[in-house]
N, C-alpha and C positions, 0 to 999 in steps of 0.2 A: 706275427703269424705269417708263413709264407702263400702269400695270393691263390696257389692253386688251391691251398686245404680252404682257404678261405670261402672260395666258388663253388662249394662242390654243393651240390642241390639247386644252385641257381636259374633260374630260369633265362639263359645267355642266348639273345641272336646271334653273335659274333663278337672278338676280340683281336684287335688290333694293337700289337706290342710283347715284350716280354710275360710272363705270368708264370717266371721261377723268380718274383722278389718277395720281398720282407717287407709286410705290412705293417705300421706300426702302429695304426689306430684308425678309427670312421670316425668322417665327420662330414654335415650336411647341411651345418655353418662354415660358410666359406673362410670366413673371418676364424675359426678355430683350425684349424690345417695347419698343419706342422711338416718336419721331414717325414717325408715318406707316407704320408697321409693317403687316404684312400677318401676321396670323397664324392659322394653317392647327389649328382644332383635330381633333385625333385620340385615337382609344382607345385608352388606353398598357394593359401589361399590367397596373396598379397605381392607375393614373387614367386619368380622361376630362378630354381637352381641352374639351370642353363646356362643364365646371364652373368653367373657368377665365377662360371670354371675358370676364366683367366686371375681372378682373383686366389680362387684357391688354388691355383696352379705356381701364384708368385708368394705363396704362403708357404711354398714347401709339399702342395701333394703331387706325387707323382703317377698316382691312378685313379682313372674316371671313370664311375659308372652314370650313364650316360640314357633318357631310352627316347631323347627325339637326337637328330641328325647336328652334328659339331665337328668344328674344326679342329682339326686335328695337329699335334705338335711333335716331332721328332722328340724320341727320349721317355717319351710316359707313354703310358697304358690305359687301352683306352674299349670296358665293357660295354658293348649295349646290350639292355635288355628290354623286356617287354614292358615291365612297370617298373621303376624306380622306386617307390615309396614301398612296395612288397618286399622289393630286393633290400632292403633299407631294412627291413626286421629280419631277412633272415640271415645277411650278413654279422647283423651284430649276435644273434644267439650263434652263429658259429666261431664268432671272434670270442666271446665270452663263454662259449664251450657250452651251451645250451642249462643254464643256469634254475629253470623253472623245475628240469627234470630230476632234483635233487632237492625240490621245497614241494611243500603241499600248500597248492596256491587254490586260495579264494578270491571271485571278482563277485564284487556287488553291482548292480547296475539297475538304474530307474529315476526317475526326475527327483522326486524327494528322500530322507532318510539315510541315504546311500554311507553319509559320512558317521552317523550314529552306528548302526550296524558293525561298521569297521571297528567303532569302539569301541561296542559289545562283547562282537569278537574275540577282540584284542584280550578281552578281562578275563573270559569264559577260557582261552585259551592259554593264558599266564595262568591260571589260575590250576589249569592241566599240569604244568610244568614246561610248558609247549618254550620254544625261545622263539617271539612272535617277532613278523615285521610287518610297517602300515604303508601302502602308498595311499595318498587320499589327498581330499581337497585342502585341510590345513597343514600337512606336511606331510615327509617322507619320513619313517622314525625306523630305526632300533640297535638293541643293545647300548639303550644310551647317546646313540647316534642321532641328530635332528639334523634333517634339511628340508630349507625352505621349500614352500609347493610352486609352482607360478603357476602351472597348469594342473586341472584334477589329476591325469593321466599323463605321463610324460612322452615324448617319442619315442617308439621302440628300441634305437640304439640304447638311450640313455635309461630305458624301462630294463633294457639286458643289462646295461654294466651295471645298476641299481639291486638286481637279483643274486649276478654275480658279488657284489660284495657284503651282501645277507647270506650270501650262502657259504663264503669264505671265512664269514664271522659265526658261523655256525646256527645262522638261525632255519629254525626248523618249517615254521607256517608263515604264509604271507598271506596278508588281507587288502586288499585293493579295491580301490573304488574304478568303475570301468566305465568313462562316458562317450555320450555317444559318437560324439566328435572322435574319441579314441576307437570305436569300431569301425566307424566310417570310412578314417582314414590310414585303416589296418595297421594302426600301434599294438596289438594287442595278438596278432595272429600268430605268432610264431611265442607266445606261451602257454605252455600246457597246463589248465587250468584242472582241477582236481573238483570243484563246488561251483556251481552257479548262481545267483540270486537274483532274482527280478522283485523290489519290491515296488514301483508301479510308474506308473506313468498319466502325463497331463502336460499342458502347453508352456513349452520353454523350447528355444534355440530354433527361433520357426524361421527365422533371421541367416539360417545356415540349411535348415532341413526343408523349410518352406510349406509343407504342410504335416498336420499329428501323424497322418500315415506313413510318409516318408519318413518319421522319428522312430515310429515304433518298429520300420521294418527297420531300421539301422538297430536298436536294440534284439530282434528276433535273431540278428545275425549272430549276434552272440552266442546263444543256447542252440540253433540248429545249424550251427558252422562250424564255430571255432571252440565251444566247450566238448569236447568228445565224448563220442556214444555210448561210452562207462560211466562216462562223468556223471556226476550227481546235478539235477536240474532243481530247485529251488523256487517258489512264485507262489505268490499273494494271487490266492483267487476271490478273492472279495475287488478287487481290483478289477474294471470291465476288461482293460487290454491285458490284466493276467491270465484271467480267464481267456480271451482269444487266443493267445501264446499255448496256454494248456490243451485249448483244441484243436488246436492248427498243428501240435505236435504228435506224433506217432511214440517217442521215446518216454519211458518212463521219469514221471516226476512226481515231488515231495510239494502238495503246497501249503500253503498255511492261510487262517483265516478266521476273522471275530465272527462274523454275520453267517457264515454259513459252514457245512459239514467240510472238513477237510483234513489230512492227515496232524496237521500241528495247529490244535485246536482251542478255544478259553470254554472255559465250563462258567464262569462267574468271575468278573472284575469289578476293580473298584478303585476311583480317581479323583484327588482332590489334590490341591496347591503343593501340598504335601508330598506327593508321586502318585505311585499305582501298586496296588494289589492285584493279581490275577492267579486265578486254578488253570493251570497248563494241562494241556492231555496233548497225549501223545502216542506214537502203538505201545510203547513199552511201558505205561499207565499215567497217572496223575502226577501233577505235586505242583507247589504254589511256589508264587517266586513275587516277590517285591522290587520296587526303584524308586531313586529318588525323584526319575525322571518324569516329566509330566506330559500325562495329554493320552486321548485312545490311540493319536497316530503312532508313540513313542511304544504302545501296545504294539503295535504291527511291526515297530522294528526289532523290539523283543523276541516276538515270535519267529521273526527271519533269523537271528540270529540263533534263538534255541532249533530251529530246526536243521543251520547248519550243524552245532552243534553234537545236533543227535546222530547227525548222518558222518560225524566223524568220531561216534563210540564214545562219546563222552557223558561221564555219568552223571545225574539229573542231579548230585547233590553239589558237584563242582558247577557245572553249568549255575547252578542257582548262588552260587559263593561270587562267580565273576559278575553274574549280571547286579546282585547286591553291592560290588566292591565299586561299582562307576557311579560318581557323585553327577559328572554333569560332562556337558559334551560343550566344548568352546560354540560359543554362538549359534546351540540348537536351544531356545528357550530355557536361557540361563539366564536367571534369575539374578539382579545387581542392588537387589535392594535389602532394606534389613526391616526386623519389627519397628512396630511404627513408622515404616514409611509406604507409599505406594507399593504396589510389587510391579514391580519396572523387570520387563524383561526384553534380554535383547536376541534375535533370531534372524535364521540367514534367508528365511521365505522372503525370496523373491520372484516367485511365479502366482499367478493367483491361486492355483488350486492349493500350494503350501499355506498363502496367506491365509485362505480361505479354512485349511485346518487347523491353522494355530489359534485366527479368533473367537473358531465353533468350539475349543477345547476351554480356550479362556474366558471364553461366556459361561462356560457348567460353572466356573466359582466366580463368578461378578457379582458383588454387593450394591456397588454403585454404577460408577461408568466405564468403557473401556478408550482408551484414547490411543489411538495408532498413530506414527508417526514411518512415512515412509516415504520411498522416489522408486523410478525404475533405470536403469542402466542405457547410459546413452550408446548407439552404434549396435545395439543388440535388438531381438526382436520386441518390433513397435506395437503389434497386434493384441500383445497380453496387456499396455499400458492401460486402456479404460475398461480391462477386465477387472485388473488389482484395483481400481478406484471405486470401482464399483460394490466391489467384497469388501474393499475398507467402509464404503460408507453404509453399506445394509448392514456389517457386521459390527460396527465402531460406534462409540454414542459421538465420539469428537474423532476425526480423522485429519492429520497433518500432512499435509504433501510438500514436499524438501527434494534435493539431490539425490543420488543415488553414487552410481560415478557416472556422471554427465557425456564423460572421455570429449569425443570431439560435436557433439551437439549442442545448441544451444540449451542449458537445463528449462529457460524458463517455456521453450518449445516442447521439453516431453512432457513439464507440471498441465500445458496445456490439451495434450491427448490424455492423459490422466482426468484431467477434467472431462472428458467429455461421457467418461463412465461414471463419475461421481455425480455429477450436477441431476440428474435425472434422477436420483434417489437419496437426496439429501436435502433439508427444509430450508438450510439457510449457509449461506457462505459469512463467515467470521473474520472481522479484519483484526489485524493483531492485538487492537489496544483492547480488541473489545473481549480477551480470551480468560482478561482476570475475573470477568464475572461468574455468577455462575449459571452454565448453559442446560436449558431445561430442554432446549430440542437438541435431536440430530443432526451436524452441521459437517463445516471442514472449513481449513483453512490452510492458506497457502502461504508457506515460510523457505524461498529457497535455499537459504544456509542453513544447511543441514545440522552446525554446532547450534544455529540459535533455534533451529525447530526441537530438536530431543529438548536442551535446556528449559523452552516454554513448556513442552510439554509436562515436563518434571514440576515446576517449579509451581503450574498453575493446579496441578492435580491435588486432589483430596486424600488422604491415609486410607482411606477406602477403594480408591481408585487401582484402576490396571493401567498401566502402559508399557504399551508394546514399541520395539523401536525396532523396525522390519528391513530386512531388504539386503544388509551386509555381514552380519553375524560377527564369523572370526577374522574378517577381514583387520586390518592396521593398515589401513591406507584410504584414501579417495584418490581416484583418475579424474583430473580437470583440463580438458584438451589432450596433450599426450605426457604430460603431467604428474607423475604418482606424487601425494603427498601424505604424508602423516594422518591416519589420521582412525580412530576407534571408537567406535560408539559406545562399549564396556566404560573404556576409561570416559570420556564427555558424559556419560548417564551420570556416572558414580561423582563427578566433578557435578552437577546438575542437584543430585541430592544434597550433599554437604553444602550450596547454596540454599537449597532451600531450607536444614536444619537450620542455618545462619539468619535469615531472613533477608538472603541478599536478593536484589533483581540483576537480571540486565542492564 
């Protein structure tokens, strides 16, 4: 694309150099620049692209956009502008020819649920005949196409070229999950989003955001910034920060809610191991809809999702065909067990207020005990650690604390700020040999190899028993140091049961 078409809307202090050449692509890894590369340095949270221009400069790029002060080289071209990381999204919607304005794009956004919704979505809208695409936390999908996720949200360049080639492939709707990291650091500003959704918020990323208010206004930026004033607003007012989002706004919105009056409403549900039943109301009348999914929260993302839905004209008998047609959502309280054995579920809550929903939903069908096995994520926020320990132990008959991805912490340093929420509501701490008996109080117990803690878990549990194995979900990996290793708590469960059918130990 030649540079000038490139520029145009930018927000340019000055330009120093030619700017009738031939772009041949952005890039904001140094290390990717190729000939004729244009590449856009920016303040990462870790580096400065700054630091990097002579690198991308011997890589092949011949133009720099630029917005603190650099040296300068005879032969390239060289933009400054006001922000960098702005200019960074709307270069690439002009290099990829503004690719959102030819999909009818959905963003989800809220601490939990976010990635269910998507595959709600996804069903309710195949189901349409719609040719759907997913960005989200466990991948990037469609028309058969999978790519891996690394981040919920990608960088804007690569969230453009991702549009554009959904949209070259003909696909019609796109579903995305929107985090907050992604608003914050305006990946998301330059697509025109069509649906909004808020389904809620609670303490995670305080490690980046640093307090819940600073979280939620990074989420509000969403709905009264960058989704447009036609756009359809979406929000769970059962939710306290829903409901503030709903009153703080002036524009018309859609919200949805169990506990109280609200446009996308339940008349009567009904929840056991099995899934959920629920009577849906709506302006355009009743009708019921089943899943296989379990739990009232899995209710809330139902609803988020039936009310996009509605608000893209979609009839109540399809919407109820997609929400039917989705068995399970990778590592949202999917289920690894079979009859007669525990029901072993594994689930991506890793904040307390998710943990805290998954074992309020798993206590409605406990016979016997619930036994959690979980860690918190090392280098991320520390503050939620003796929150989760704390909801593991009021809500857990047995609670396990293990790894998580440690990354570059010491693990048995976070099992210790975990402890400090546990200990004060738990009767007795369990040392390992002592886990084969059988435990008549509330306790916990500390196993930091995450393989040998699910395993104990499994293997000591009773056929009446629950366990939960929390914290990583869809994950296939652990971070130990800077480290990725193999590594899934689906397959280690289900390798966990077939020793216990066996009668093997440890």
């Amino acid at each position: 694309m030649k540079l000038e078409v490139l520029l145009r809307n930018i927000d340019i202090l000055n330009v120093n150099g030619d700017t009738g050449g031939t772009v041949a692509d952005i890039c904001y890894d140094s290390r990717k620049c190729g000939t004729d590369s244009l590449f856009v340095a920016i303040g990462g949270l870790k580096a400065d692209g700054h630091d990097f221009i002579a690198n991308a400069v011997a890589n092949g790029a011949r133009y720099i956009v630029h917005e603190k002060e650099v040296s300068q080289r005879a032969g390239l071209t060289y933009i400054r502008v006001a922000n960098s990381r702005r200019a960074l999204g709307r270069l690439g919607r002009n290099f990829y020819r503004n690719p959102t304005s030819e999909l009818c794009l959905v963003g989800v956004t809220g601490t939990n649920g976010k990635t269910t919704v998507t595959y709600l979505l996804e069903e309710i809208l195949r189901a349409a005949g719609c040719r759907v695409g997913v960005v989200g936390t466990v991948n990037y999908r469609y028309n058969g196409t999978l790519m891996p996720s690394t981040i919920t949200t990608p960088e804007s360049v690569d969230l453009q070229q991702i549009f554009r080639d959904m949209a070259d492939a003909g696909v019609t709707h796109v579903v995305m999950e929107v985090s907050s990291h992604a608003l914050d650091l305006a990946r998301v500003d330059e697509c025109q989003f069509d649906i909004g959704i808020f389904t809620n918020l609670s303490q995670d990323h305080l490690d980046y955001h640093h307090t819940l208010e600073n979280y939620f206004v990074a989420k509000k930026r969403f709905f009264l910034e960058i989704l447009g004033g036609e756009r359809v607003m979406i929000v769970n007012r059962d939710d306290p920060w829903g409901a503030k989002l709903l009153d703080g706004s002036s524009r018309q919105a859609v919200s949805f809610a169990i506990d109280r009056a609200a446009d996308i409403a339940v008349d009567s549900f009904d929840l056991s191991t099995g899934g959920l039943r629920a009577a849906v109301q709506t302006r355009a009348g009743r009708f019921s809809v089943s899943s296989p999914l379990i739990g009232k929260f899995n209710l809330y993302n139902i609803l988020a999702a039936v009310a996009a839905a509605v608000a893209l004209d979609i009839p109540e008998a399809v919407i109820r065909r997609g929400i039917e047609s989705l068995g399970s959502v990778p590592g949202r309280l999917e289920k690894v067990s079979g009859a007669g054995e525990p029901a072993v579920f594994v689930d991506y809550a890793h904040t307390d207020d998710a943990l805290k929903n998954v074992l309020l939903n798993l206590s409605e069908f406990k016979t016997r005990r619930i036994i959690t096995v979980f860690g918190c994520g090392g280098d991320r926020d520390r503050g939620k650690r003796p929150l989760m320990g704390n909801i593991a132990a009021r809500l857990s008959d047995l609670a396990i604390i293990t790894s998580d991805n440690p990354r570059t912490e010491n693990p048995l340093t976070i099992i210790d700020e975990i402890e400090e929420g546990i200990i004060p509501v738990s009767l007795r701490k369990y040392r390992r040999e002592e886990l084969s008996h059988d435990l008549e109080e509330r306790g916990y117990s500390v196993i930091p190899d995450r393989e040998d803690a699910i395993t104990e878990a499994i293997l000591i549990a009773d056929s009446a028993d629950i366990v939960l194995v929390a914290g990583k979900g869809h994950e296939d990996y652990q971070i130990i140091g800077t480290t990725r290793i193999s590594f899934d708590d689906s397959v280690v469960a289900k390798e966990a049961l077939r020793k216990r059918a066996a009668g093997e130990r440890t």
